[in-house]
N, C-alpha and C positions, 0 to 999 in steps of 0.2 A: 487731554492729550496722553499719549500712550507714553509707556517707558523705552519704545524702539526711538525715539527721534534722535537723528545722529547732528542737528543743525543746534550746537552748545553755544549757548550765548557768549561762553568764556572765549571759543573759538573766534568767534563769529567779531569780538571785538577786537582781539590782538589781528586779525586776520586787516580786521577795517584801516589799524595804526600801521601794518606792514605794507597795504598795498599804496597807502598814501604816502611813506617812503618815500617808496620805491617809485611812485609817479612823479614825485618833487625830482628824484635823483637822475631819472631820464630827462625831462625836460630842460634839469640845468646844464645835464653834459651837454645838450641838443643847442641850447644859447649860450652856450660858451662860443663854440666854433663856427655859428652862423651870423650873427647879430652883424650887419653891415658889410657881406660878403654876397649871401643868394637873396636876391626878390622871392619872397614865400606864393607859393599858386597852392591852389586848394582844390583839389579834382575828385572824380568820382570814378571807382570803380565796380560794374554791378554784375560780374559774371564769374565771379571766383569758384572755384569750384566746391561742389557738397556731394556727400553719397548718405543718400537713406533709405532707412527701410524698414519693415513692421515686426513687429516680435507680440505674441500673444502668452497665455497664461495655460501652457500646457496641463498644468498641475492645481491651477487655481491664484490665488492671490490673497494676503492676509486681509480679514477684514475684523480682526477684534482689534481694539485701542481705536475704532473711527470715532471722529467727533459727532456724528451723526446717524441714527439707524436710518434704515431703508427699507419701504415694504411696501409690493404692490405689483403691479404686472405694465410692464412698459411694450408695446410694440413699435419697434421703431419701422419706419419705411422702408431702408436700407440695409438694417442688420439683424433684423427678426423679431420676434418675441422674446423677453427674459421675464422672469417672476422671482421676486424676492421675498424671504422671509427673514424670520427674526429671534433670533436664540438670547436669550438673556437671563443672568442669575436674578435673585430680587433677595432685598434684606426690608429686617422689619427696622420699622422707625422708630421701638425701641426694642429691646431685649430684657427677658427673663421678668413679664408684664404685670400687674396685677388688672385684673378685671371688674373688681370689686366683687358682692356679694350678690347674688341672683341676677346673675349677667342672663341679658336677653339679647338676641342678633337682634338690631332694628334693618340694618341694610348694607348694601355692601357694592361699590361702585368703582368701575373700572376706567378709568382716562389716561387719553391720550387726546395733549394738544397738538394743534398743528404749526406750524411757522406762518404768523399773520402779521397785518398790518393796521394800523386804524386810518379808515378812511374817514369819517364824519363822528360827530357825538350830537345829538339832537338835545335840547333844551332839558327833555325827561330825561336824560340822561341813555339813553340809548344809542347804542356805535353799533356801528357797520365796519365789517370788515373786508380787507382783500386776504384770501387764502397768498401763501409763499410758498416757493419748495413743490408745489403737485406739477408734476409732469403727466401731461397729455391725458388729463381726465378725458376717456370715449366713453365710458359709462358706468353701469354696477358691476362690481367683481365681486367673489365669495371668501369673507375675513373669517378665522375661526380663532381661538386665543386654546391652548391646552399648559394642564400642569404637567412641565417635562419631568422625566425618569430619567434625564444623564446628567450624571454630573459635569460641570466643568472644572477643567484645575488650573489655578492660578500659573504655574511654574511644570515644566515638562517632566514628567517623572524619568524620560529617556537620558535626559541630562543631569541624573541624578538630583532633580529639581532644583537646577541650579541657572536654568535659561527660562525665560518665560512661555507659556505655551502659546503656539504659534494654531491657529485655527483660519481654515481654509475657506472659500468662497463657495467648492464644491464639496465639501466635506459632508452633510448632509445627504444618505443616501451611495454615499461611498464609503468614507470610514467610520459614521454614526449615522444609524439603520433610523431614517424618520421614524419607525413604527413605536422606536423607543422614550421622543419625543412626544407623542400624542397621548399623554395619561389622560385623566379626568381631565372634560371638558368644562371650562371656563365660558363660550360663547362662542354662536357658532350666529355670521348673520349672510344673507346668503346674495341680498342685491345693495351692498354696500356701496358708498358711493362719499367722499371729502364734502360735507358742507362748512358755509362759510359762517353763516347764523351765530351771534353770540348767545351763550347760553345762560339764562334768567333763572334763578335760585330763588323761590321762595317760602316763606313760615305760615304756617297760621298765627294769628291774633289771639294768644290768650285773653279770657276773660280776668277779675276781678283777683276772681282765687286760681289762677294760676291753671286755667284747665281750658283745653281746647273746646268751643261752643259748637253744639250737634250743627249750627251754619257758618262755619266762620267766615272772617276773611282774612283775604293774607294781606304780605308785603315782601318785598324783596329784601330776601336778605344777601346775597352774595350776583354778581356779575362774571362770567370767566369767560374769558377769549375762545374762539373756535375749537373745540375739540372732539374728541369722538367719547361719550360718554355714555356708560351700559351701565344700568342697574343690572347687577349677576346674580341675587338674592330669587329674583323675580323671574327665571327661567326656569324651567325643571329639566330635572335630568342632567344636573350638572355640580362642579365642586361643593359637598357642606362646607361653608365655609366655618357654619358653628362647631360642628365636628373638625374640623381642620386647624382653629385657633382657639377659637373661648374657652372650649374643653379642654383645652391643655395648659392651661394655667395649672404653671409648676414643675410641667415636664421638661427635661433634660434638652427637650428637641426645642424650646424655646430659650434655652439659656442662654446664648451667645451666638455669633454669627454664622462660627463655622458649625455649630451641631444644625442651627436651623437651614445654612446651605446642606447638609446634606440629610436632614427630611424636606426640605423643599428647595427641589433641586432647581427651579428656573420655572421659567412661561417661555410657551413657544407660540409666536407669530407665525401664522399660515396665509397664505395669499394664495387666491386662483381664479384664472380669469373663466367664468361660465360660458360666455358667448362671442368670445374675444374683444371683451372690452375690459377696461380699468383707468387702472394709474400708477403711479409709482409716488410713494409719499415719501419726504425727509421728516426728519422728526427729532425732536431732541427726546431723548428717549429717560434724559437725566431728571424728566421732571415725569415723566412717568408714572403711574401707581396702581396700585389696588385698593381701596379706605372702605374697612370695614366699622362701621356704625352700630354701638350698642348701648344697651340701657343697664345698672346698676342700682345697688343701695349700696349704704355705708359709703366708704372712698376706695379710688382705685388712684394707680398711677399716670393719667391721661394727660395730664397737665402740663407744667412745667414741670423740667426733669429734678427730679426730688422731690416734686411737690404735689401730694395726691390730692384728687379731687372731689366733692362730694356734691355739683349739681344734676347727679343721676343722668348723665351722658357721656361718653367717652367715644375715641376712635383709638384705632392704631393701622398702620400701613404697610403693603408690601410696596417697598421702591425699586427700581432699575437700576441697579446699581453693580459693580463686581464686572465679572468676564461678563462678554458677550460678544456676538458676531454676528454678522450677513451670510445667509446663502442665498448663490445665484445661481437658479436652473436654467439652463440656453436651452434646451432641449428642444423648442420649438423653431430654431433657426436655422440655416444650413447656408449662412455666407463663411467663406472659407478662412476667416479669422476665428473660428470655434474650431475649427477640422484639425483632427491630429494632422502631426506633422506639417503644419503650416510652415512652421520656422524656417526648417529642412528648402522651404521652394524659397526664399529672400533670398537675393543676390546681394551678399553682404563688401560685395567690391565694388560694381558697377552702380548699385542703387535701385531703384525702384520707380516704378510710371505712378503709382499710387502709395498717398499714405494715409491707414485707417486708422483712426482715432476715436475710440469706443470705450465708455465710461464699464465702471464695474465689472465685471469678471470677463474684459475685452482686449486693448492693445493699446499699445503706443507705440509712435514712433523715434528709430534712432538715426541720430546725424554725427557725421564723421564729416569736420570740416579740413577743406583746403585737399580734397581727393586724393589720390591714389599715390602709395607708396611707390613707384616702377625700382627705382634702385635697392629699394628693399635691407633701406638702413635705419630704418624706426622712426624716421621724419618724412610728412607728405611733402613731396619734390615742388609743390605749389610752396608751402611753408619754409621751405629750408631757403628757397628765390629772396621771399618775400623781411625776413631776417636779414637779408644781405642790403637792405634797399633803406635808406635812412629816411624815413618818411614821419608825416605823425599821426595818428590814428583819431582821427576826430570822431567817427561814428562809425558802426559798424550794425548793421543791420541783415537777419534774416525774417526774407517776406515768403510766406506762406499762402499761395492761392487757393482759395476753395474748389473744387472740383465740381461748379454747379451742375452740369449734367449728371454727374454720379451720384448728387444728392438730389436731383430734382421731384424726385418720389415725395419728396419730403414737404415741410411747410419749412420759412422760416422760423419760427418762433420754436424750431426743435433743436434748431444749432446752437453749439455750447456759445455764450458770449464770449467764456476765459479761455486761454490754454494757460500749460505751465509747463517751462523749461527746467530742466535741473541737470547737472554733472552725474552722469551715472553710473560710472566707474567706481566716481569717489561716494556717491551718495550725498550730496549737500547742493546746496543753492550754488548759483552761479555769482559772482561779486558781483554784477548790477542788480542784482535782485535780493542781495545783503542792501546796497545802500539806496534804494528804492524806496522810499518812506512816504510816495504820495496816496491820499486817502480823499475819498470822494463820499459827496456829499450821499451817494449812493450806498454806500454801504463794501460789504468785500467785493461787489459785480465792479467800483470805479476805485480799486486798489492799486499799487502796483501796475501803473498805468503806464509809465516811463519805459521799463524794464519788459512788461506782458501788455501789448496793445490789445483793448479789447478789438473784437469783429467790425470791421466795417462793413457796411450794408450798403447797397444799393440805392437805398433811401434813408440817410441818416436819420437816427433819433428812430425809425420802426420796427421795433424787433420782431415785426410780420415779414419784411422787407430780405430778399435773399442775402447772403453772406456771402462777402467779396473776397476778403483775406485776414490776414493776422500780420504782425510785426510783430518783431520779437526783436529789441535792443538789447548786442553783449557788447558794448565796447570796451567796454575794464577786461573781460573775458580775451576779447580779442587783442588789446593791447598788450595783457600778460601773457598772451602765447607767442606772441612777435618780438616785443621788445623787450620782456623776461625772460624769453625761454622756457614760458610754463610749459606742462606736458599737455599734447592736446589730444585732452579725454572725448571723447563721446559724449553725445547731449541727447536729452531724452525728454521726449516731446509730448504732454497728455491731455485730454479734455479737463477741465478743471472747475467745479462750483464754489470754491473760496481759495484766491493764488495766495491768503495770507496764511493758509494750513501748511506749515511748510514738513511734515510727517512724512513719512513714507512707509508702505508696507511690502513684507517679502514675499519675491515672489515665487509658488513654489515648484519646489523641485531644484534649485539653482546653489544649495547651498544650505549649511548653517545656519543660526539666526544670526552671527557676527561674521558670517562668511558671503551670505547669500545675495546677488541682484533685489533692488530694489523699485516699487515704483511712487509714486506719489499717493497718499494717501487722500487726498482733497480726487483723485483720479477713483478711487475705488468707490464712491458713495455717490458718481455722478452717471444718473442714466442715460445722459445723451452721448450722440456720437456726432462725426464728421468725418467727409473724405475730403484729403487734399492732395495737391499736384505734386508728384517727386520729383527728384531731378533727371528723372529721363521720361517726363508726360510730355505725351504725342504734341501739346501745345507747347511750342516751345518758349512762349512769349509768357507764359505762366511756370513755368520751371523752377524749383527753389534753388536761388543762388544766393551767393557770401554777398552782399553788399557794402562796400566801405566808400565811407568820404574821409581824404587822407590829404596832407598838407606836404608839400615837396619841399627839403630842406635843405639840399644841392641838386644840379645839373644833372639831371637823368640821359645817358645814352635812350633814345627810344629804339636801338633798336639789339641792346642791352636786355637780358632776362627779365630784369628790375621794369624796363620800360613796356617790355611787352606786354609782361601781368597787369600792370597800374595801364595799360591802352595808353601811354602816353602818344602823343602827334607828333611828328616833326614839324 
């Protein structure tokens, strides 16, 4: 997790002890003066008023500090093609080395795992896996891996390196020239493609005296989960790597972290799609490496740390580690949540017929609940009623319809399962999504299931099956804007591939790093989208309204402001 998250646990508990309070101290004033005066009715209201509408990433959006890299070429049905790459520093696994004495390179091998699953293990001990995380494999795309020439810096030299550097989604190719990324090549493979296949490791069989036989045989020595794995020793025309490490036993540029970040300044991840095919991969990038394999006499320090070693083998690593970031090229898109000045066309009063919900360097949307200010005294005229009306606020719910004909291009199985709400003003969770604590046997997809409803489908349980809608539970939210007079912020609405990331990244152009709009961070590393209905879609029976189930605690006039809002009958 990055050092920008503004959701502090220290907050996040006094916050928990204040609201509970404050909910004890309503309810008791509330059974004070009711208890064997009103028969309590329990009714529903489902047409409260909402305005929303889209906001994109004119400038970009942060994507260092993510929990997850990104790389690969996604074309979605709806919102175009995007291609991600992958900027990352790398440190060695140790510093200032020794190699021992007639160091030989034996090999030198690049991995990266994917996010899997084990399906089976067979008696020989062989598993089968399910790949995780790959979005819409269509085919082979062209990977190439290069030693980058930029450096990154931890902290912004603008702010007197006193903020931390904020690195952009399109910064690549705008204020860092790719040509400067592409040093020596690493590996370049041209019809790439995610397999699932576990990967088998094996030795030869020494003989008696310890020496490999002119026919050996082997045996397994290691097992590794799915990944993409290059011998880089064995290409030509690409990094010495002998030249680049062994040989520098001793030099200054191997001494410590920072002289080796800045003689090797990072690997750059390149993605392109050949024939408009690919995929887009998640990746934990923190198990990442480079392991370069050599041979020795005497002892080197390969071992345990302090402790050299003398069975004439050694390794040492480049790992993923330090700054890094995502870039996202849209270039091949042209729906109008990439086009300048999109913002500019929102009608940030009335609302919108459509809301776009586009992962990575896309959009989200914003909700302004209980509608329009008309008197134009800092309270929605819906809200200021609704205060006046002594009721109890048992549930409150916003239902989100999928816009299936505007996604119909699509498959299901490309619509995001999550969304995720958050206060966007303030920058943090909403308080049902503070005490939200359900966790499914699923993993982050059956999280926060209370608070962020996953997708309902047409055909429960088939994530082939179309997407019907979303719920989203704020009733803590909605009680403290009612019956506390909390301020009522704006909520901000995004695709989301884990709702327990609760991070956010800035978005740019908006601001300072302590000043500036922020969006979810769990939104920036997810390639899917969605359209959904706003509150002014031609359907009107899909429209996003306030939904509350609310308990009557006196005699309502129905025909009273109180009663009109809450539809009470005569």
């Amino acid at each position: 997790m990055n050092s920008y998250t503004y959701i502090r646990k220290g907050i996040v508990a006094l916050l928990f002890v204040f609201a509970i309070i404050a909910c004890e101290e309503d309810f008791g004033e509330v059974g004070t003066g009711i208890v064997g005066q009103v028969n309590f009715e329990t009714d529903m209201v489902d047409d409260l008023d909402v305005v929303a509408y889209n906001i994109n990433y004119p400038e970009g959006v942060q994507t260092n500090g993510v929990p997850v890299g990104v790389l690969g070429y996604y074309d979605d049905a709806v919102y175009g093609a995007t291609t991600s790459s992958f900027l990352s520093q790398v440190a060695l696994s140790r510093t200032n080395p020794d190699f021992g004495d007639a160091t030989v390179l034996d090999s030198v091998v690049f991995t990266l795992p994917y996010f899997s699953s084990v399906i089976e293990t067979d008696e020989d001990g062989n598993t089968t896996y399910e790949l995780d995380s790959i979005f819409k494999n269509t085919g082979p795309m062209k990977l190439s891996a290069y030693r980058s020439n930029f450096f990154l810096n931890d902290l912004d030299p603008e702010t007197n390196f006193e903020d931390p550097e904020i690195y952009l989604s399109n910064d690549i190719g705008t204020t860092i020239p790719e040509s400067i990324l592409m040093g020596e090549l690493l590996f370049e493979i041209d019809n790439f493609e995610p397999n699932a296949e576990e990967i088998v490791l094996q030795t030869p069989i020494l003989d008696e005296d310890g020496n490999i036989p002119e026919d050996p045989e082997f045996e397994i020595s290691e097992r590794l989960s799915p990944s993409l794995r290059i011998r880089l020793d064995q290409l030509e025309g690409v990094l010495d790597w002998d030249e680049t490490l062994l040989q520098r036993e001793g030099d200054d540029v191997l001494l410590n972290i920072n002289t080796f970040n800045d003689f090797f300044r990072g690997i750059y991840l390149k993605a392109e799609s050949v024939s408009g095919t690919g995929s887009a991969i998640l990746f934990n990038f923190g198990v990442a490496n480079v392991t370069v394999y050599y041979s020795f006499e005497g002892d080197d320090d390969s071992g345990e740390v302090g402790e050299p070693t003398d069975d004439g083998r050694g390794e040492i690593s480049l790992e993923f580690s330090g700054v890094s970031f995502i870039n996202y090229d849209n270039s091949e898109t042209t729906h109008p949540i990439f086009q300048e000045g999109f913002n500019a066309t929102q009608d940030t009063v009335q609302g919108e017929e459509n809301l776009f919900l586009k992962g990575g360097d896309g959009s989200i949307a914003l909700i302004d609940l209980f509608g329009p200010d008309f008197d134009d005294d800092g309270v929605a005229d819906q809200l200021e009623v609704l205060r006046s009306c002594n009721v109890i606020i048992n549930e409150a719910n916003l239902i989100f319809f999928v816009d299936q004909e505007a996604v119909a291009l699509g498959s299901g199985v490309d619509e995001p399962e999550r969304v995720f709400m958050v206060d966007f003003d303030n920058n943090s969770l909403l308080f049902d999504g503070v005490i939200d604590a359900t966790a499914g046997i699923e993993g982050p997809v059956s999280t926060r299931t209370n608070h962020l409803g996953r997708l309902t489908r047409e055909t429960e349980g088939d994530l082939t099956s179309p997407g019907v809608s979303y719920r989203i539970r704020i009733t803590q939210h909605v009680n403290n804007i009612i019956k506390n007079d909390s301020t009522n912020v704006r909520l901000a609405l995004a695709v989301s591939q884990n709702v327990s990331v609760v991070n956010t990244g800035v978005i740019g152009g908006t601001g300072s790093i302590t000043e500036a709009k922020r969006t979810p961070i769990s939104s920036v590393v997810s390639p899917e989208g969605t359209i959904l209905h706003g509150n002014l879609s031609d359907d009107e029976s899909k429209r996003l309204k306030l939904r509350i189930s609310y308990t009557i605690t006196e005699d309502i006039d129905p025909n009273s402001p109180c009663g009109q809002i809450l539809g009470i009958e005569e």
